[in-house]
C-alpha positions as CSV (number, residue, x, y, z in Angstrom):
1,X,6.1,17.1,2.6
2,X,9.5,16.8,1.4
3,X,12.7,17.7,4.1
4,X,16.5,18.5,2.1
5,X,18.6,18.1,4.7
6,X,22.2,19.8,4.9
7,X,23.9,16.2,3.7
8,X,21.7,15.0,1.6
9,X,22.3,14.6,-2.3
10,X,19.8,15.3,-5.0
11,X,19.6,11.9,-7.1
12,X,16.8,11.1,-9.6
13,X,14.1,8.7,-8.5
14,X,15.4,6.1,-11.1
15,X,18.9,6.0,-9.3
16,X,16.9,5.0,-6.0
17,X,15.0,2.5,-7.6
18,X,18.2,0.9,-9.6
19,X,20.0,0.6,-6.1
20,X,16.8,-1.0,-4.2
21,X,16.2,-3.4,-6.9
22,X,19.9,-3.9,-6.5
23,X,19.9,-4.8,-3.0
24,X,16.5,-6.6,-3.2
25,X,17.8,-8.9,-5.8
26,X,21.3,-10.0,-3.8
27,X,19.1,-10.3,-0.7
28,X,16.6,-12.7,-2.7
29,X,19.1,-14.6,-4.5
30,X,20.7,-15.7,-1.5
31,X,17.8,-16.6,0.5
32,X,17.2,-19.0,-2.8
33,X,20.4,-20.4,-2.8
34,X,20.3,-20.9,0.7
35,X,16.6,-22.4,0.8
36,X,17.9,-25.3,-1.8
37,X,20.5,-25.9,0.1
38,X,18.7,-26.5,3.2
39,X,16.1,-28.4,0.8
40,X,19.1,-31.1,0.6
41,X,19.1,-31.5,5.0
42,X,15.5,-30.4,5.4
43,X,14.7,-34.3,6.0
44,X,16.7,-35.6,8.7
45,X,16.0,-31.3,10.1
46,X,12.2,-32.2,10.4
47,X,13.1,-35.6,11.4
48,X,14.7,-34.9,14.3
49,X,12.5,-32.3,15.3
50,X,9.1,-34.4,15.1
51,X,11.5,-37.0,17.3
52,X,12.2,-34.1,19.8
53,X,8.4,-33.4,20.2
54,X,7.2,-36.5,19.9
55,X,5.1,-37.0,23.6
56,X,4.6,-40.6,22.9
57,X,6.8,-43.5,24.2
58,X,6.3,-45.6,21.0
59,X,5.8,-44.1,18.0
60,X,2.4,-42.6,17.1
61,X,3.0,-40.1,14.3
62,X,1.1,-40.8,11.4
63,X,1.7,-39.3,7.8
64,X,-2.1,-38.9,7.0
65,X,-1.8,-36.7,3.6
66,X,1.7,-37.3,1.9
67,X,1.2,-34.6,-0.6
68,X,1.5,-32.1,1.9
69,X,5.1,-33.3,2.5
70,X,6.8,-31.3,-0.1
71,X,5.1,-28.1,0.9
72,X,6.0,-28.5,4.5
73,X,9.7,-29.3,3.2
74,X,9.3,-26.2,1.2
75,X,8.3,-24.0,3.2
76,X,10.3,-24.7,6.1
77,X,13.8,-24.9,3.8
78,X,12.3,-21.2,3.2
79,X,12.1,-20.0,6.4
80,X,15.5,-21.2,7.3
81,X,17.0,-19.9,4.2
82,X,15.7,-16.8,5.2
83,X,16.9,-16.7,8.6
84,X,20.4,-17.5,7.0
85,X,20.4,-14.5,5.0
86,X,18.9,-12.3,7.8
87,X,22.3,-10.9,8.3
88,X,23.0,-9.9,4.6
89,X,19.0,-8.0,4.5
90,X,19.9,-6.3,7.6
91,X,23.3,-5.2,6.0
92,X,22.2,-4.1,3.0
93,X,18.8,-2.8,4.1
94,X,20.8,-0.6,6.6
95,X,22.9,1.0,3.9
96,X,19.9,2.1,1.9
97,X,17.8,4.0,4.0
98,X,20.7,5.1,6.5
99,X,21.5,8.3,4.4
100,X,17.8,9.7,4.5
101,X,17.0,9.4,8.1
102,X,17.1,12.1,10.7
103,X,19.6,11.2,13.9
104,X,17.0,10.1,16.7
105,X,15.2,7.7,12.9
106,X,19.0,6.1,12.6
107,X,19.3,5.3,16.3
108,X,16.0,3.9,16.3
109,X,16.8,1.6,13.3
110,X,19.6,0.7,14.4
111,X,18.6,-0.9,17.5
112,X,15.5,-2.0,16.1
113,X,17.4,-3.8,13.8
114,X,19.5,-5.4,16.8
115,X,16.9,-6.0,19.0
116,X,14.4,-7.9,16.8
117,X,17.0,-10.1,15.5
118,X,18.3,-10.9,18.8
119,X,14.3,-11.3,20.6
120,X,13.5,-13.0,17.6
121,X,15.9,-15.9,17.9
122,X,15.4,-16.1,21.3
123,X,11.8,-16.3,21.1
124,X,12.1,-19.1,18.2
125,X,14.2,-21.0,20.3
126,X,11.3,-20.8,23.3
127,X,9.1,-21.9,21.1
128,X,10.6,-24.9,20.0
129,X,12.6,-26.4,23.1
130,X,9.9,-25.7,26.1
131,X,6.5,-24.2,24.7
132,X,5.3,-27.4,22.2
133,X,7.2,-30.2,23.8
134,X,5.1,-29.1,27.2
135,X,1.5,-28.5,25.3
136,X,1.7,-31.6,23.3
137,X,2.7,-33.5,26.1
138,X,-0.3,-31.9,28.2
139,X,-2.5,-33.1,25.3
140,X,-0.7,-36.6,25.5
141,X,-1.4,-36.6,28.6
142,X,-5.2,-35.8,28.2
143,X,-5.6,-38.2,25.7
144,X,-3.9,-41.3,27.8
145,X,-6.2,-40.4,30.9
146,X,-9.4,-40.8,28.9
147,X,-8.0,-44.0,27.5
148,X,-8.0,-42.6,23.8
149,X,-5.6,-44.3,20.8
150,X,-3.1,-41.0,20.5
151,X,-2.4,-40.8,16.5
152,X,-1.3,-37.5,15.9
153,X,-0.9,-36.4,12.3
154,X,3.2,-35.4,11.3
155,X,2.5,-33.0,8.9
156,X,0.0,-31.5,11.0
157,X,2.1,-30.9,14.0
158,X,4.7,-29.3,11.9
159,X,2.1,-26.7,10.0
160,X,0.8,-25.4,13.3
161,X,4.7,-24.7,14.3
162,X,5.7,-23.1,11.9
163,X,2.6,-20.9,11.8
164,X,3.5,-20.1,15.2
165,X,6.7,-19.1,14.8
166,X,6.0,-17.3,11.2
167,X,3.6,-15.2,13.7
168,X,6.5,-14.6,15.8
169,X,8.4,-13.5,13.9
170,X,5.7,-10.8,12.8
171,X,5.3,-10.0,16.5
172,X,8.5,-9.9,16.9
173,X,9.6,-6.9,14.6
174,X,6.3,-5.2,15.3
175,X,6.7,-5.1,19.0
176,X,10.5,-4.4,19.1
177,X,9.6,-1.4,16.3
178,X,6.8,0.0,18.4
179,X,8.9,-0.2,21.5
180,X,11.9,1.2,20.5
181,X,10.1,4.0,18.7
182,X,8.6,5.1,22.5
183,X,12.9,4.3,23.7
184,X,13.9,7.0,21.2
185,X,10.9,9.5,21.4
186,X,9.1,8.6,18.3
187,X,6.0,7.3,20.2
188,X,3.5,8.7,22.2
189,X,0.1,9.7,22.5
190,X,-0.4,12.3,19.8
191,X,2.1,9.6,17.1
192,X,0.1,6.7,18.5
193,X,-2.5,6.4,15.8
194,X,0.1,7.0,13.1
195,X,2.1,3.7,13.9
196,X,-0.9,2.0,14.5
197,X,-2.3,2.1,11.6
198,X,1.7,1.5,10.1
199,X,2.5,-1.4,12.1
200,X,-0.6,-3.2,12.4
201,X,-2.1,-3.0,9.1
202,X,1.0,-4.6,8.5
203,X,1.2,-7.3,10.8
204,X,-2.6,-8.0,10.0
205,X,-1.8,-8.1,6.0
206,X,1.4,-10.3,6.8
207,X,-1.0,-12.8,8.5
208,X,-4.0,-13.3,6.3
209,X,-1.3,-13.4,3.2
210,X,0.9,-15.9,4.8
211,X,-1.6,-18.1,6.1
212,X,-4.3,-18.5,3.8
213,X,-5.8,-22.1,4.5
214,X,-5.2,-22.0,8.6
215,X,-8.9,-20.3,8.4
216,X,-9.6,-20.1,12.6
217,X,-5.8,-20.2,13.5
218,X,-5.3,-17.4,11.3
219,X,-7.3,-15.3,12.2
220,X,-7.0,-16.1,16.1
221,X,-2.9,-15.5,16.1
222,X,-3.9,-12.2,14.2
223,X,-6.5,-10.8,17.4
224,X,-3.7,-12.5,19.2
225,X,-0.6,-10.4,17.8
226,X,-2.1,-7.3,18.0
227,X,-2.7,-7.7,21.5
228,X,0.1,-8.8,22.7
229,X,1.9,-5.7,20.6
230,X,-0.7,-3.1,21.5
231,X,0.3,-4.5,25.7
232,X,3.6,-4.3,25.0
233,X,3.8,-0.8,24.0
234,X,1.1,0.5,26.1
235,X,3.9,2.8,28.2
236,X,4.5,4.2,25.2
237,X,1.6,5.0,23.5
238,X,0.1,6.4,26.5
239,X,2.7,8.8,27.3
240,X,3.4,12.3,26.7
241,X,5.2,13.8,24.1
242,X,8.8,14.6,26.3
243,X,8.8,18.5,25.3
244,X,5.0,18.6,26.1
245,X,4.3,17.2,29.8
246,X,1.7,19.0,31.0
247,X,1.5,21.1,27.9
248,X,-1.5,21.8,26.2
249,X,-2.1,23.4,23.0
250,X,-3.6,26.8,22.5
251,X,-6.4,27.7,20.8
252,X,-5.9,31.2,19.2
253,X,-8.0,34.2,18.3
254,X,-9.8,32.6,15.5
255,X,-10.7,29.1,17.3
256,X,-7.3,27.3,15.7
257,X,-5.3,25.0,17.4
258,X,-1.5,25.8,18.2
259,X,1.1,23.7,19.2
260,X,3.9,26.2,20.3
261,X,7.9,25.8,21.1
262,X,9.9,28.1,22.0
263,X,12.9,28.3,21.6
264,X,16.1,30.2,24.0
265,X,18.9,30.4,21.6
266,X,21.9,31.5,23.7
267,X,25.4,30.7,23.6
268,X,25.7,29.6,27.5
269,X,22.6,27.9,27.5
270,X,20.7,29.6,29.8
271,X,17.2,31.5,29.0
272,X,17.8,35.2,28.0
273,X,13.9,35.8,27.5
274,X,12.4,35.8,30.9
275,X,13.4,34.9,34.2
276,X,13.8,31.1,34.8
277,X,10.9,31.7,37.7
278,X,8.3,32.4,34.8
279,X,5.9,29.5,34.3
280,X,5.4,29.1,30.6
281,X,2.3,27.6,29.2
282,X,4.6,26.6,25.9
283,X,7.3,23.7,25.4
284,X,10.6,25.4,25.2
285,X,13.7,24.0,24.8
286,X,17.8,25.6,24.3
287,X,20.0,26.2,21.6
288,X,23.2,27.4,21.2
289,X,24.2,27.2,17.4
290,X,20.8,26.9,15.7
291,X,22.4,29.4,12.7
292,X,25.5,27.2,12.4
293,X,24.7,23.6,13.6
294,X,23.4,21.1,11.5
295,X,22.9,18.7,14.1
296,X,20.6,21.5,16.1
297,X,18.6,22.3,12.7
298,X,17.7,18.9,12.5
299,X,17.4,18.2,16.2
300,X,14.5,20.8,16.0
301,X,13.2,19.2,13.0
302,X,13.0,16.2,14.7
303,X,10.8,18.2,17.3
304,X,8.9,19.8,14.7
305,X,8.0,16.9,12.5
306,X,7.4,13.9,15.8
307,X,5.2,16.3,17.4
308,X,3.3,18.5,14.7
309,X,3.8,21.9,15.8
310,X,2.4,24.4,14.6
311,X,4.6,27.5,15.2
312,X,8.3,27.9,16.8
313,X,9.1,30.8,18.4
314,X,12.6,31.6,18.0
315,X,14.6,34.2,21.0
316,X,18.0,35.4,20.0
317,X,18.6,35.0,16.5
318,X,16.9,37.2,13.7
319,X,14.9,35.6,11.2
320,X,18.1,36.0,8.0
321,X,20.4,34.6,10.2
322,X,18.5,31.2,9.8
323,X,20.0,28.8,6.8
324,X,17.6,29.1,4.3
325,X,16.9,25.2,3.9
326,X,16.1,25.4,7.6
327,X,13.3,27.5,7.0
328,X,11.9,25.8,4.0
329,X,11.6,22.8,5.9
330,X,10.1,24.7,8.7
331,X,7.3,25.5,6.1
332,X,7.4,22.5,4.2
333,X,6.1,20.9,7.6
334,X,3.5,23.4,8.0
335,X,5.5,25.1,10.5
336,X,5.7,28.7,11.0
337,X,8.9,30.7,12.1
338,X,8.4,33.4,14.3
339,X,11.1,35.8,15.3
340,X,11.3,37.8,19.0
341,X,11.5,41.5,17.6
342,X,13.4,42.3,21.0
343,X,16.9,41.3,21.3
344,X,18.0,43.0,23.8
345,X,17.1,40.5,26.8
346,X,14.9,39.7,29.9
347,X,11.6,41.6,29.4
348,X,7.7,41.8,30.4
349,X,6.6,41.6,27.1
350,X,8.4,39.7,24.0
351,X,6.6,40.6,20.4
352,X,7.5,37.8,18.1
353,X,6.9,38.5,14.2
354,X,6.3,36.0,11.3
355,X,8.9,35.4,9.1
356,X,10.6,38.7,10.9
357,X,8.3,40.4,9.1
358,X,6.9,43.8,10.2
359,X,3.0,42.5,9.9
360,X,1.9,39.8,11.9
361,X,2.8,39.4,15.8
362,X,1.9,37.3,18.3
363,X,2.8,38.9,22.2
364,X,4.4,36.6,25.2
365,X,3.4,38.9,28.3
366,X,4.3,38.2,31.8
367,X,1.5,38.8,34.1
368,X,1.3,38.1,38.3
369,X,-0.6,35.2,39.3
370,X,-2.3,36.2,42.8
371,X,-3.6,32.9,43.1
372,X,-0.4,31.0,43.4
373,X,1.5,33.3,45.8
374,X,2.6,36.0,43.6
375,X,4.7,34.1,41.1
376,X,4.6,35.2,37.5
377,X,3.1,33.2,34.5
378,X,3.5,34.2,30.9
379,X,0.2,34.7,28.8
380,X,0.0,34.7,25.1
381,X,-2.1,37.1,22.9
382,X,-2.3,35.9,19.6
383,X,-3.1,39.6,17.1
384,X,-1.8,37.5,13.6
C-alpha cells in the first residue's frame, strides 16, 4: 500500500537511507560526547543522590560489589547524556518524517513529541524527589521497628532506580503516543489492535532488552507498563470511530462486509442528495473542493485509510473530475470510488456507479419508516 501525495517528491530509497543514517549518526555522536562528559561529574551526581535518599541518620550504605561501580557510572552518564541530546533527536527526528505524513499524522507527532518530553521529565523528577525517598524510608522504618541492623547495598539502590525510571520513560512515550493518537482520531476501537500490537510489542522488547539480569523486576515493570498504558488509553480504545457512531457496516448481496461514506460534495456545504430529515444508515461527511483541494483529498484519505473503508460514495462531482492520484490512492487502499449517476439534486432514489462506469451500481433508496412516525430512512441495495 503505497499513498503519492500531491507534495510529495519521488526520491530513491538510497537517498532516504543516506539522510537517516545522517541524522542517526549526529544524534549518536552527541549523546557520546555528552555521556563522557557527564562520565567526568557522574561521581559527586550519584554522590549526592545516594545522600538525598539515604533514610538512615548515620550512614549505612555499603558498597557490597565494587565491580558493579563502573557499570552503574556508565550507564547512568548514558541516560543523562541522552536526556541532553533529547532536544537535538526530537529536532532532527521531526524533520525526517515531517514531509511523509498526512495532516491529522503531523499534528499527532507533533504533540506527541511535546507531550512526552514534557510528562517524561516531570515524571523523572516524581520519581526521584518524593516516590524513593518515601519507600525507602517506609522500609527504614520497617527495619528499625523489628530492631534489624539496616545495611542497604549503594549500588543496589541505584540499579533499581534507574530501572525504574528507564521504565518510565518507556511508559512514558507509549502512553503519551497511545493517547494522543485517540486526541487526534487515530485510535479507537476498530485501530485498537493495530497500535497494540505497535506500541506494546515495543515497550515489551524495550524491557526484556534493557534489562536483562533484573530477572523478576523485569518482567514485573513489563505486566506493570502495559497496564498502566492499556488504563490510560482505555477512552480511547473503546470509543467509536468519530464518522461512525452508531454506524454499522453492511453486509452486501454476496455476504461481504462494507464500510461505506458518503460523501455531499457542494459548494455551500449543505447536502444536495436527500433531505437533511433522511436518516442514513452510512457515515457521510461534506465537501466543497474535493476536485481542487489538496487538503480535502487528503482529509478523506485520512478517513479512508484510519477507518478501512471499503467504498466512498461520492454526490456532486463526476468520476473524471477527480485528480487522478486521488483515485489511485483510493484503490491503492482497497477503496472503491463510486459516482452518483444523478446530478441533478434531491431525489428518492440515487444510483451510484463504479468508477462512473456504466456496469456496476449500487442504489440509495428512500423508503417511509411506519414504525417511527412516518419519517424517512434511506436503504441500500447492493446489484454490483
Amino acid at each position: 500500500m503505497t499513498l503519492n501525495l500531491e507534495h510529495d517528491h519521488q526520491s530513491h530509497v538510497q537517498d532516504h537511507l543516506n539522510e537517516l543514517t545522517a541524522r542517526v549518526t549526529l544524534v549518536m555522536f552527541l549523546s557520546s560526547l555528552f555521556t563522557g562528559l557527564w562520565l567526568t561529574q557522574i561521581d559527586s551526581i550519584l554522590d549526592f543522590v545516594l545522600q538525598f535518599l539515604n533514610p538512615c541518620v548515620e550512614g549505612c550504605l555499603n558498597l557490597y560489589d565494587p565491580a558493579r561501580w563502573s557499570a552503574v557510572r556508565w550507564m547512568s552518564s548514558a541516560l543523562l547524556g541522552i536526556g541532553t541530546a533529547l532536544p537535538i533527536f526530537l529536532q532532527q527526528g521531526w524533520k525526517f518524517i515531517h514531509p511523509g505524513l498526512l495532516p491529522t499524522e503531523r499534528r499527532w507527532v507533533k504533540s506527541w513529541l511535546l507531550g512526552s518530553s514534557v510528562t517524561l521529565i516531570l515524571t523523572v523528577l516524581a520519581t526521584i524527589v518524593l516516590f524513593f525517598p518515601i519507600v525507602f524510608d517506609m522500609g527504614h522504618q520497617t527495619h528499625e521497628s523489628v530492631q534489624l541492623d539496616a545495611r542497604y547495598d549503594a549500588i543496589q539502590m541505584l540499579t533499581l532506580i534507574i530501572a525504574v525510571i528507564w521504565t518510565e520513560i518507556i511508559v512514558a512515550c507509549a502512553l503519551s503516543a497511545m493517547v494522543l493518537a485517540g486526541v487526534v482520531g487515530l485510535l479507537n476501537k476498530d485501530t485498537a489492535d493495530w497500535w497494540r500490537i505497535r506500541v506494546y510489542g515495543l515497550v515489551v522488547l524495550l524491557l526484556l532488552a534493557s534489562l536483562p539480569n533484573e530477572g523478576g523486576l523485569t518482567v514485573l515493570l513489563t505486566i506493570l507498563s502495559i497496564l498502566i498504558i492499556e488504563r490510560g488509553a482505555r477512552k480511547w480504545i473503546q470509543s467509536e470511530p468519530p464518522l461512525f457512531k452508531g454506524k454499522k457496516p453492511l453486509m452486501d448481496h454476496e455476504g461481504g462486509i462494507r464500510k461505506i461514506l458518503l460523501i455531499n460534495h457542494s459548494s455551500d456545504g449543505k447536502r444536495r442528495l436527500f433531505h437533511p430529515a433522511v436518516q442514513l444508515p452510512i457515515a457521510n461527511t461534506f465537501t466543497n473542493a474535493l476536485d481542487t483541494s489538496t487538503s480535502e483529498q487528503e482529509h478523506i484519505l485520512e478517513i479512508i485509510l484510519h477507518n478501512r473503508l471499503t467504498d466512498i460514495f461520492i454526490d456532486g462531482l463526476p468520476y473524471n473530475s477527480l485528480p487522478k492520484p486521488f483515485r489511485e490512492n483510493c484503490r491503492s487502499l482497497g477503496c472503491s470510488v463510486w459516482i452518483n449517476q444523478n446530478l441533478e439534486g434531491e431525489t428518492q432514489t440515487a444510483m451510484f456507479s463504479l468508477n462512473g462506469e456504466l456496469r456496476d451500481f449500487i442504489s440509495l433508496k428512500i423508503s417511509k419508516d411506519v414504525a417511527i412516525m412516518g419519517n424517512q430512512r434511506m436503504k441500500i441495495v447492493f446489484n454490483a
